[in-house]
C-alpha positions in Angstrom: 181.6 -141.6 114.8 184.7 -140.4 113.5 187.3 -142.4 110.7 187.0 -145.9 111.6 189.3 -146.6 109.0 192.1 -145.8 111.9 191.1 -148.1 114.4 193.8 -150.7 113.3 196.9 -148.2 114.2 195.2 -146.5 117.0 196.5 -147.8 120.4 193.6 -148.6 122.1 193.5 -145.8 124.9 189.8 -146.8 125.3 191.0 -149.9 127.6 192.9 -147.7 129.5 189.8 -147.8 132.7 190.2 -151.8 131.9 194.4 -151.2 133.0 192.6 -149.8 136.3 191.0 -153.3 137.6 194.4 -155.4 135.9 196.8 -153.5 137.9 194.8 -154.1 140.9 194.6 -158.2 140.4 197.2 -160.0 142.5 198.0 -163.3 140.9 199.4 -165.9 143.1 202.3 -167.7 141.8 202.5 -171.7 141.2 200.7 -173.8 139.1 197.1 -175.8 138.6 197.5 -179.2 139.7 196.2 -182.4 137.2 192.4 -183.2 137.1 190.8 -186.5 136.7 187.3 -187.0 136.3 185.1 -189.4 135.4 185.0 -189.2 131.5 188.1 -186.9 131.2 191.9 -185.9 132.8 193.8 -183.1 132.3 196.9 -182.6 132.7 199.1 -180.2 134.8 199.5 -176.5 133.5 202.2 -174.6 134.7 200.3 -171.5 135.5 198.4 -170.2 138.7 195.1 -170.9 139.2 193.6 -166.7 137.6 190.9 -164.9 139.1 189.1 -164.5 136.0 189.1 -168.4 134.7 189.3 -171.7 136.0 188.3 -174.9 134.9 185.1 -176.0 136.6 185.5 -180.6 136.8 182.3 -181.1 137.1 181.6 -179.0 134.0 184.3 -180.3 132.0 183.3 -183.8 132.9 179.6 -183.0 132.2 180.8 -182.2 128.7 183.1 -185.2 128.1 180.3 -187.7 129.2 178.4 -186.2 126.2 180.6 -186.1 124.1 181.4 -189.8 125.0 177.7 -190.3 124.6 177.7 -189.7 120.9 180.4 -192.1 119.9 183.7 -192.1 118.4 184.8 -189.4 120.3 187.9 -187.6 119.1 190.1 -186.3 121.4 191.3 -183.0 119.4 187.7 -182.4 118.2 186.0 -181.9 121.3 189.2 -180.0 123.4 189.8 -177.9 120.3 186.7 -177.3 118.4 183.5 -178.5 120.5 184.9 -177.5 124.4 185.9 -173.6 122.9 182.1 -173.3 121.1 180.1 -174.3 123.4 181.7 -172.3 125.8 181.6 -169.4 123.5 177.2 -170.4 122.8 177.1 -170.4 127.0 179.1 -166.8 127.0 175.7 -165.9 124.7 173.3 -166.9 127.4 173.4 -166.7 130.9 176.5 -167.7 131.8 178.7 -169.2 134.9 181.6 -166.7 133.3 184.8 -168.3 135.2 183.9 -171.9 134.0 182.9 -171.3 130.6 186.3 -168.8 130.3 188.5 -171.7 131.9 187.5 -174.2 129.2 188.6 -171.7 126.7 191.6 -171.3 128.3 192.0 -175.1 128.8 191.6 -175.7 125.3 193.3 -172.8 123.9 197.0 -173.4 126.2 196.9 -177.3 125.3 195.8 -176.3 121.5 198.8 -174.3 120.9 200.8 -177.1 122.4 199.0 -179.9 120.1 199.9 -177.4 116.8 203.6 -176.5 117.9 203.8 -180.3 118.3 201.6 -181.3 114.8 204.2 -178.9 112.8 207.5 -180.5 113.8 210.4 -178.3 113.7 209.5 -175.0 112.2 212.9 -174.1 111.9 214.5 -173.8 108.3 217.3 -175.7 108.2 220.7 -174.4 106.5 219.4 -170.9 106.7 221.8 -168.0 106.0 222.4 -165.5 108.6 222.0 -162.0 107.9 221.3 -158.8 109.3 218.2 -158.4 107.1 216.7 -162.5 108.1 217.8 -161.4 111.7 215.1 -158.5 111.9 212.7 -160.4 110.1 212.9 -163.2 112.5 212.1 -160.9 115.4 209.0 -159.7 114.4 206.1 -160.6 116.1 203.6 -162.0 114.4 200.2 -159.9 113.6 197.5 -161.8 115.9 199.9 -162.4 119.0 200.9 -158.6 118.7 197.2 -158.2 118.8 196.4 -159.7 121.5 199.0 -158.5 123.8 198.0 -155.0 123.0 194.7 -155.8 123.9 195.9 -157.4 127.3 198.5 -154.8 127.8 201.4 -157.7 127.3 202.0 -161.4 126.6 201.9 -163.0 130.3 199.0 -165.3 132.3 199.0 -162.3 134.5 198.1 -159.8 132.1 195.6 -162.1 130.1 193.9 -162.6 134.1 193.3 -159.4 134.6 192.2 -157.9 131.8 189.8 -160.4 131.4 188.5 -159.5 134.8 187.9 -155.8 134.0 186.6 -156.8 131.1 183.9 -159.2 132.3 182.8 -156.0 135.3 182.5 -154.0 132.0 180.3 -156.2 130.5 178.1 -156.9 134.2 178.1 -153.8 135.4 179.5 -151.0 133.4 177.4 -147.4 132.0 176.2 -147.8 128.3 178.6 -144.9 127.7 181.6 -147.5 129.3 180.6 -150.5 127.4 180.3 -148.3 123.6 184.0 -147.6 124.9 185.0 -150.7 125.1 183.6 -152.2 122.4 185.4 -149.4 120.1 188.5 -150.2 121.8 188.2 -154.3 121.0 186.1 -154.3 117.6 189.3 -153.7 115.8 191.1 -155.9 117.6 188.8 -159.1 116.5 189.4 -157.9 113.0 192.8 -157.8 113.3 192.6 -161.3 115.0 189.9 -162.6 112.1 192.3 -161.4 109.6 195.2 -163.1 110.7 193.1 -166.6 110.8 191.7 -165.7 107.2 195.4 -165.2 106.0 196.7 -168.6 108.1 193.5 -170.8 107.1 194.5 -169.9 103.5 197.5 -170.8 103.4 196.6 -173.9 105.2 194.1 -174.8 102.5 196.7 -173.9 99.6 199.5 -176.6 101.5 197.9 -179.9 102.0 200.3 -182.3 103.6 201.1 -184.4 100.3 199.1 -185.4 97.2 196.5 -187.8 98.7 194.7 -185.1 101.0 191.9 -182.8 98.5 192.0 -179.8 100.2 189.1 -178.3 100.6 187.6 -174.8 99.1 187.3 -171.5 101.3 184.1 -171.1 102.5 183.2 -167.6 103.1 180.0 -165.8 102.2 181.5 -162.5 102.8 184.7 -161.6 104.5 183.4 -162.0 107.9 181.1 -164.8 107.7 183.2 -168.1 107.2 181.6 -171.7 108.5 181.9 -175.2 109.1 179.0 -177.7 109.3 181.6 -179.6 111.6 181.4 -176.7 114.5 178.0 -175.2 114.1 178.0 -171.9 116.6 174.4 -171.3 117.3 175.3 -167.8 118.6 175.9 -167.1 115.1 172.2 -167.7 114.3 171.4 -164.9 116.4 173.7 -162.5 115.3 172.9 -162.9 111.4 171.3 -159.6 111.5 174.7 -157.5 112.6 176.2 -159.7 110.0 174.1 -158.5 107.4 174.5 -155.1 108.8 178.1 -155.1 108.1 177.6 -156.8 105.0 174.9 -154.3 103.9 175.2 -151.3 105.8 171.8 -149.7 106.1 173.3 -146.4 107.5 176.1 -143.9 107.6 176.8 -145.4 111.3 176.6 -148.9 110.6 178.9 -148.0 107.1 181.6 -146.4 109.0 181.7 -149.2 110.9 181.9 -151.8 109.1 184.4 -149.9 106.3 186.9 -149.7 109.6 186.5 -153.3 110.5 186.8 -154.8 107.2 190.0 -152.6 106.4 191.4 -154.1 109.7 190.4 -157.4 108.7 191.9 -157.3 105.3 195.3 -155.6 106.2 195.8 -158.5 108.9 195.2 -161.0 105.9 198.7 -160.8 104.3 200.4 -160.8 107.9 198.7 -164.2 108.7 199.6 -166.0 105.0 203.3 -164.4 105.8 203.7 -165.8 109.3 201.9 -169.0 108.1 204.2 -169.2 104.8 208.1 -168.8 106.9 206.5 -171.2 109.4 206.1 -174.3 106.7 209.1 -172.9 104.9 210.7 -175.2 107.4 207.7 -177.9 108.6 204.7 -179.4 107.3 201.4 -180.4 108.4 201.3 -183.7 110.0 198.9 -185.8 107.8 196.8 -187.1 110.6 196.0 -183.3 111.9 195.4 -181.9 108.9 191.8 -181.9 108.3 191.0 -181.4 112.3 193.5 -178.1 111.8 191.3 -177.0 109.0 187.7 -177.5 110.8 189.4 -176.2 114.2 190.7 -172.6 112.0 187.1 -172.3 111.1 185.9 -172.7 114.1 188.0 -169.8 115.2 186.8 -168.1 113.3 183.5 -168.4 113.9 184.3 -167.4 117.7 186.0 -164.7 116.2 182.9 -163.5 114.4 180.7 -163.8 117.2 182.9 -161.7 119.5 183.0 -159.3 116.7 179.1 -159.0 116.0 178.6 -158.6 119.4 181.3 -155.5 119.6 179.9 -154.0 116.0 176.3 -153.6 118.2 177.8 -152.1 121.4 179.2 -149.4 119.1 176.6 -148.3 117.2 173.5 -150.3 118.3 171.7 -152.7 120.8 174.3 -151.3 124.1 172.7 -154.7 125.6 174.2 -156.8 123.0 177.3 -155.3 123.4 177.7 -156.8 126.6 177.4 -159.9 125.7 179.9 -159.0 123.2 182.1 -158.2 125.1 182.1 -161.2 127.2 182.5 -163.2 123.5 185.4 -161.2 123.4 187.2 -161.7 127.0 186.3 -165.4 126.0 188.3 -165.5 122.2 191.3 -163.2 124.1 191.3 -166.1 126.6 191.1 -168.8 124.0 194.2 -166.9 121.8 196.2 -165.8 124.7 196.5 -168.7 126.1 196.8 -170.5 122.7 200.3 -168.8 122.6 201.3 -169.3 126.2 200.9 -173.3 124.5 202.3 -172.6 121.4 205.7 -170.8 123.1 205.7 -173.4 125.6 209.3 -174.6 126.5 208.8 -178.0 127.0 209.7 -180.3 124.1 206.3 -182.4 124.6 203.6 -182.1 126.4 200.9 -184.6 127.8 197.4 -183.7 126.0 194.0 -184.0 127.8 192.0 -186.5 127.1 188.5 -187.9 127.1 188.5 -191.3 129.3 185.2 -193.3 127.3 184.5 -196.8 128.4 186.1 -198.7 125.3 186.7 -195.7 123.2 190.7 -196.2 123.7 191.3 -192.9 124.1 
């Protein structure tokens, strides 16, 4: 099995055969045109329409009439928190892949827009310049360096196509081809869980003013964190690898999870250091607060899944690890295009919404 303890600095050669079906994926240029539906519109994105995802209207619109149907329906807790799980439960069963990937990208583009726009400014103001704050500023923060290593760079392009090889791995590679992969990506959702751990901290530690009880960190163990407002019921049947990590009941399943939970922890401080310089200079906005809260967890929770999923295809059920990695093309979908949002240009951006009979929204 070899030190997993190096995963975190290795750089990934086992995605190189995944670079194979990227580089032959020709992404047309333009952008996806605005969708209106019956229960829900979304706006234009300034990207092409991928290969790998797309957002599926009748799908989407399916989803908002439910959603609808249950009353006082919130607009940033179904695009944000229920949209991206329940696409991430339909990745767990028998899946139409493009549909279920495009509402994760859906949700994850116009997410990083809604938190860029929640924050304000994140620019300290009166800052002095110096050469040491200059190279400090240029750093890249731990889970978007993640996931462009994964992707092999930061673009729609690259987030398309390896999300296309990675979904032929996962229908149709060897055994031998999907252990690979899911060596190559288990660290990376570590790194990824790690980073949220670190943000969702600080986020907990820096309630907007006095009025607003923030609320504890719920974690059993490092890698199993939950929120009873975004139940994943993939999670359910993954509690075994969980407690297989936890508990490791052999010298595989212990070198394992040692190498995942050093990941993990190392990307802790980088996400509570990112999080800390960007409310050096903003706060949270009231209103979002608590949704921000709920929607990190959820995250996480996707995170986990993906990660259970990978932990199996490495050293257990090979079958499991496909659907693992299909969790995972589905969270590097969500976070890539979460920072395609959040490094959006545009000074505001019109948010999709959910169109209920007399809901206002």
């Amino acid at each position: 099995m070899g030190r997993m303890r190096s995963w975190a600095v290795k750089r990934y050669a086992g995605l190189a055969f995944i670079a194979l079906v990227a580089a032959s994926c020709a992404v047309p240029s333009g952008s996806t045109p605005e969708l209106m539906g019956d229960y829900v519109s979304v706006p234009p994105v300034p990207f092409p329409t991928a290969s790998a995802f797309a957002v599926d209207l009748d799908r989407l619109d399916d989803l908002a009439c439910l959603e609808c149907a249950i009353g006082d329906a919130d607009n940033t807790r179904f695009f944000f928190g229920g949209l991206p799980l329940a696409a991430t439960d339909a990745l767990h069963g028998d899946p139409d892949v493009r549909e279920e990937l495009g509402n994760l990208f859906l949700s994850g583009y116009f997410g990083g827009l809604y938190l860029r726009d929640s924050m304000g400014s994140n620019e300290p103001e009166d800052e002095p310049e110096d050469e040491s704050e200059d190279e400090s500023d240029g750093d890249e923060n731990p889970m978007s360096a993640a996931v462009s290593e994964a992707i092999g760079g930061a673009t729609h392009a690259a987030l398309d196509g390896t999300v296309q090889g990675l979904v032929h791995t996962a229908r149709h590679g060897t055994p031998n081809e999907v252990r690979v992969a899911s060596l190559a990506l288990a660290p990376i959702m570590a790194a990824i869980y790690g980073y949220n751990r670190g943000y969702l901290e600080v986020a907990i530690e820096n309630p907007p003013d006095a009025t607003v009880a923030p609320p504890g960190l719920e974690c059993e163990s490092f890698f199993t964190c939950r929120t009873d407002a975004f139940p994943l019921a993939a999670l359910d049947a993954l509690e075994p690898t969980a407690q297989a990590l936890a508990s490791p009941p052999d010298a595989p399943w212990s070198a394992v999870a040692t190498g995942l939970h050093d990941t993990g922890m190392r990307s802790v401080q980088g996400g509570r250091q990112v999080w800390e310089r960007l409310l050096d200079g903003a706060d949270f906005d009231a209103e979002a607060y608590t949704a921000i809260i709920d929607l990190s967890y959820g995250f996480l929770e996707v995170t986990e899944a993906a990660l259970l999923g990978l932990a199996e295809g490495v050293v257990g059920d090979v079958e499991v690890g496909r659907t693992g990695l299909l969790a995972a093309s589905g969270l590097l979908v969500w976070a890539g295009s979460y920072f395609l949002g959040l490094q959006a240009d545009a000074p505001s951006q019109e948010l999709p919404a959910l169109l209920c009979a007399g809901s206002g929204t």
